[in-house]
C-alpha positions in Angstrom: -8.7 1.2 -30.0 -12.2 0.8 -29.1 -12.2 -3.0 -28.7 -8.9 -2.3 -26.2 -10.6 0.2 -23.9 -14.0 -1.8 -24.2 -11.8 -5.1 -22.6 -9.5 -2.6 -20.0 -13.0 -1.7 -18.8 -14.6 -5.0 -18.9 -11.7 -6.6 -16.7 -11.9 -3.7 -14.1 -15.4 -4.2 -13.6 -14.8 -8.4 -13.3 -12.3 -7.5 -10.8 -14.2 -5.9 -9.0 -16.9 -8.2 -9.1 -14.5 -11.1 -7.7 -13.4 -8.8 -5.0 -16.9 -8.5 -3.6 -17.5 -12.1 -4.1 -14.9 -12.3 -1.8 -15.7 -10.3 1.0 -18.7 -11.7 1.0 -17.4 -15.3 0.8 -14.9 -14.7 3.7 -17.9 -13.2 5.7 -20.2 -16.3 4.9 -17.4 -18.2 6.5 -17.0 -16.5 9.5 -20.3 -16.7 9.8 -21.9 -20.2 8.7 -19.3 -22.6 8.4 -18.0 -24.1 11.6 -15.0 -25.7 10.6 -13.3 -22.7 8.5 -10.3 -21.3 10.4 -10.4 -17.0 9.9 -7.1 -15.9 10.1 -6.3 -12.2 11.5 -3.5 -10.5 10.7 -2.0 -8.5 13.7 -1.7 -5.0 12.6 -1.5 -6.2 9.6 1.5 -7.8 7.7 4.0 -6.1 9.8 7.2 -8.1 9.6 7.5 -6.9 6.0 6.2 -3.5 6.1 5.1 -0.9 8.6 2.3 -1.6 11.4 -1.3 -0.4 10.6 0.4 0.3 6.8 -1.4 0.7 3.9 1.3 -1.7 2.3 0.8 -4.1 5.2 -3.0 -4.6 4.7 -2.1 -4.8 1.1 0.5 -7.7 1.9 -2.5 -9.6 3.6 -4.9 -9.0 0.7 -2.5 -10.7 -2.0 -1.7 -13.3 0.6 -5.1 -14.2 1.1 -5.4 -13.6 4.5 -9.0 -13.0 5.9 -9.1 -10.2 7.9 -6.7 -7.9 9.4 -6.8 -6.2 13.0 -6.4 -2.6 13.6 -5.6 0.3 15.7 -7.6 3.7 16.3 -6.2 6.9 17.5 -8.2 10.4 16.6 -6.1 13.7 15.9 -6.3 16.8 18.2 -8.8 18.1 15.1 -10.7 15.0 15.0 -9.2 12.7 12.3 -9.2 8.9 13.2 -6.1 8.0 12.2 -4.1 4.1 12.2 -1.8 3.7 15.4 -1.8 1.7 18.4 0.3 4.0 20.5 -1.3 7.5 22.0 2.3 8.6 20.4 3.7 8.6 17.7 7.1 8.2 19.1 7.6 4.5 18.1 6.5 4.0 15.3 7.3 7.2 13.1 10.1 10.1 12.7 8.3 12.2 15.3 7.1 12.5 18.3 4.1 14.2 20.2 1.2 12.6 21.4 -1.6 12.0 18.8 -4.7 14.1 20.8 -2.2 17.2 20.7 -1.6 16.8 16.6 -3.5 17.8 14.1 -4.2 15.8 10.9 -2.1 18.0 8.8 0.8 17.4 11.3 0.2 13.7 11.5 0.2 13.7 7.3 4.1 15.1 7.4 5.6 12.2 9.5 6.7 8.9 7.9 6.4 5.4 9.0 9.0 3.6 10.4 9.8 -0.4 9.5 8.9 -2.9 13.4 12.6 -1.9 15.4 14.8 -0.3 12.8 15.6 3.8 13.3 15.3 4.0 9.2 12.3 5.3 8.0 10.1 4.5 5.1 8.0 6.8 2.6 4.5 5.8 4.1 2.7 8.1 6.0 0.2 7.1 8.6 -3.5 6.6 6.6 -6.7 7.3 8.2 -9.8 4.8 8.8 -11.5 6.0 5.6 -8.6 5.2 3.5 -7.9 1.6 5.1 -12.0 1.4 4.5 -11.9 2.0 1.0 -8.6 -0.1 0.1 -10.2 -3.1 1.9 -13.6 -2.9 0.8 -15.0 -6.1 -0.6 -11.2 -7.5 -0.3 -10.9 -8.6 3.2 -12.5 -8.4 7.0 -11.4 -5.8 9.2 -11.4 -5.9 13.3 -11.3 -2.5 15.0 -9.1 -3.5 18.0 -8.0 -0.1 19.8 -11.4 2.1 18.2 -14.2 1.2 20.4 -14.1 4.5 21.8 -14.9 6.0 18.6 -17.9 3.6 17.9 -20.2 6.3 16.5 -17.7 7.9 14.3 -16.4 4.6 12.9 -19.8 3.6 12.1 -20.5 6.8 10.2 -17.4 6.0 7.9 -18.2 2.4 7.2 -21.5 3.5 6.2 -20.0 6.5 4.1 -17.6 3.8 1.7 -19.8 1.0 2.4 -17.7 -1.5 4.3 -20.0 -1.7 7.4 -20.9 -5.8 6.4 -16.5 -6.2 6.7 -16.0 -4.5 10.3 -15.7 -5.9 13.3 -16.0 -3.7 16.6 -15.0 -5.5 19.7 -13.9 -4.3 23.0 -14.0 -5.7 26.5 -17.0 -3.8 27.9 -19.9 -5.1 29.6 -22.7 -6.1 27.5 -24.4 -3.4 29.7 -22.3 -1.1 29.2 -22.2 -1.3 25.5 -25.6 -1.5 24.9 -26.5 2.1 27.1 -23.6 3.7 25.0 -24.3 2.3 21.5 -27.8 0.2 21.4 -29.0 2.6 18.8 -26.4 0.6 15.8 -25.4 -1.8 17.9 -27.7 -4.5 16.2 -26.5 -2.8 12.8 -22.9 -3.9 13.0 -20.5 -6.8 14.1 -19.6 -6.7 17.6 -17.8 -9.0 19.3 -16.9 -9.5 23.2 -13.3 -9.5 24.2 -13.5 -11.8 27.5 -10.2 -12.8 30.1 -11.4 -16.9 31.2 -9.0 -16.8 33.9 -11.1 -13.5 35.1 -13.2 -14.9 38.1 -16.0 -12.7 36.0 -15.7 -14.5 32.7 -18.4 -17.0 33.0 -20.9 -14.1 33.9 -19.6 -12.0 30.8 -19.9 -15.2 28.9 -23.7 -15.5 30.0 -24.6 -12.4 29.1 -23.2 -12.2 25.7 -24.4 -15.5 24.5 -28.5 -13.7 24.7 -27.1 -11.3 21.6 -25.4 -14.3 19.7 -22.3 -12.6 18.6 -20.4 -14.6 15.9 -17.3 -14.6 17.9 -15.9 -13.8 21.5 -12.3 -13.1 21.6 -11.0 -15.3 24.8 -7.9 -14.3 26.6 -6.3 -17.6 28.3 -3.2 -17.3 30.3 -3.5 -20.1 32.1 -5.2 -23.1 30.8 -7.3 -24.7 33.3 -10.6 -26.9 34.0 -12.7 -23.8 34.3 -11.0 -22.6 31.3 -12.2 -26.0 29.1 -15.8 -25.7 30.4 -16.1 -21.8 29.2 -14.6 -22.8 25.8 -17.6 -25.7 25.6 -20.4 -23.1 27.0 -19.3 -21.3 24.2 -18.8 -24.0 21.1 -22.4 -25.4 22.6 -24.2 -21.8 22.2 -22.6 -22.0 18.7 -20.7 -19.2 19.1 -17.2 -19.3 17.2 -14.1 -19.0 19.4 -11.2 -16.3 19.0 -7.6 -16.9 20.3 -4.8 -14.7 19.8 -1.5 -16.4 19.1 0.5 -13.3 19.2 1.5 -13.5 22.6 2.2 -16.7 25.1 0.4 -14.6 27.7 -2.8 -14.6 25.4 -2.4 -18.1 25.0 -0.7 -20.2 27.7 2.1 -20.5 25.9 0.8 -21.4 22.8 2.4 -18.7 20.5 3.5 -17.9 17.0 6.9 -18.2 18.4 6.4 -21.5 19.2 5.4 -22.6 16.1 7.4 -20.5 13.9 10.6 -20.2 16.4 11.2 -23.3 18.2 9.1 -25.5 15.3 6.5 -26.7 16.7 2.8 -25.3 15.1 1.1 -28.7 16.3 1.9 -27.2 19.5 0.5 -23.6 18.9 -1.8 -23.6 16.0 -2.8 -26.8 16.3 -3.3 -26.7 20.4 -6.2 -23.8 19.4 -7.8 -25.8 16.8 -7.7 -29.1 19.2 -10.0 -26.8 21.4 -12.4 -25.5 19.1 -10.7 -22.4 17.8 -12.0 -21.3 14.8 -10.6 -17.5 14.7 -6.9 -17.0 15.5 -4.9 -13.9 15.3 -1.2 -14.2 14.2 1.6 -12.0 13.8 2.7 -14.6 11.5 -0.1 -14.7 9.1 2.1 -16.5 5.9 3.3 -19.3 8.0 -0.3 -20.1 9.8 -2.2 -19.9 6.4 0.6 -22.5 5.0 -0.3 -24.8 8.3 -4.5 -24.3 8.0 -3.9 -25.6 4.0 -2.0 -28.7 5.0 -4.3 -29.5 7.1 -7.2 -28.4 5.2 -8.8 -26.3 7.5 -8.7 -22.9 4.7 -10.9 -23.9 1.6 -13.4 -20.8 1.4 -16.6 -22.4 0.1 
């Protein structure tokens, strides 16, 4: 009896162990090895299970995704909460706007599947508890949160996650640095910039004198301008972000495309072909499948 709860105990703690190694693997990655492709899973794996789920970050974990992108909302008695609507009209069995809810009427609602009027038995979780099911699993990006920056920094000290967590927004560096400069050298930011913006190489400029390991570049139309920003980044070593979720983000470029109309030399590989390094997917199974045939998703 003692030999059998001596090895139960034993392989929890070696799991544990390997789940750490892990984070910190993916984060070594992201953040010293050029040629690694990060994948981010939109909202999670959402095809399969509710967006900003507990079971849809879970999905990503066992799939071996690398990181997964969320959405912030904060309750009327100051809960952060998952949900990229101010409502929660779309995606539950209620309705109300989140600011006017508390946190125990948020906890009665339940989570409904992407465009389906059933419902499922998941509730919408909180930061802390997204925090504490990823930690030392898998990377997190705060999309929708920045204006909670304080109070999400607070919780990923508290459970310890603060090395996994992305923060990015589309501020100027100014801008973020008067509202936040006190931990803003203390976690991962990252820049979200538009190239087609006639701003962007300004934005660009700035960022690159704090280094970020990323900038998240929005490109709806792909252009000569476009090319040269994507260089000025790759040359100040800087890793590139594209999102593939939407032909809008992309020029055209999308999951659809590559999934859809079978073509992912045409979407997943038209990012790579210019230097991207980070991609966001709603179709996280099919683009890991792609990065291992072409070798570009061995963790080192």
């Amino acid at each position: 009896m003692k030999k059998t709860f001596l090895l139960v105990i034993l392989t929890i703690f070696s799991l544990n162990i390997l789940a750490e190694e892990r984070s910190e693997r993916l984060r070594d990655n992201l953040f010293n090895n050029p040629k690694y492709v990060t994948i981010v899973a939109h909202r999670g794996d959402w095809r399969n299970h509710p967006e900003n789920s507990i079971p849809a970050f879970q999905s990503c974990i066992d799939m071996g995704i690398d990181m997964i992108e969320i959405d912030l909302q904060r309750t009327k008695d100051g809960q952060l909460i998952l949900m990229h609507d101010r409502t929660v009209d779309r995606c539950t069995n209620g309705k109300g706007k989140i600011a006017d809810m508390t946190y125990e009427e948020i906890q009665k609602l339940l989570l409904r599947p992407q465009h389906s009027a059933s419902v499922t038995r998941n509730h919408i979780p909180t930061l802390e508890e997204v925090l504490v099911l990823c930690k030392g699993k898998i990377l997190i990006n705060i999309d929708k949160g920045y204006d909670y920056f304080q109070q999400v920094y607070e919780l990923m000290e508290k459970t310890g996650t603060t090395s996994q967590v992305i923060i990015k927004s589309s501020n100027s560096l100014e801008k973020v640095k008067n509202e936040n400069g006190t931990v803003l050298d203390k976690v991962i930011y990252m820049p979200i910039v538009n190239l087609n913006d006639k701003n962007a190489e300004n934005s660009i400029d700035d960022f690159i004198t704090i280094h970020p390991v990323a900038i998240e570049c929005c490109i709806s139309k792909y252009n000569d301008k476009v090319e040269r920003l994507l260089q000025k980044i790759r040359d100040a070593g800087i890793k590139i972000w594209i999102n593939s979720i939407w032909a809008s983000l992309c020029d055209g470029h999308d999951d659809d495309r590559a999934v859809e109309l079978g073509e992912p030399d045409e979407s997943w590989g038209w990012i790579l072909d210019r230097g991207g390094t980070v991609i966001q997917t709603d179709r996280p199974y099919d683009l890991l499948q792609y990065l291992k045939n072409n070798k570009r998703h061995k963790l080192k």
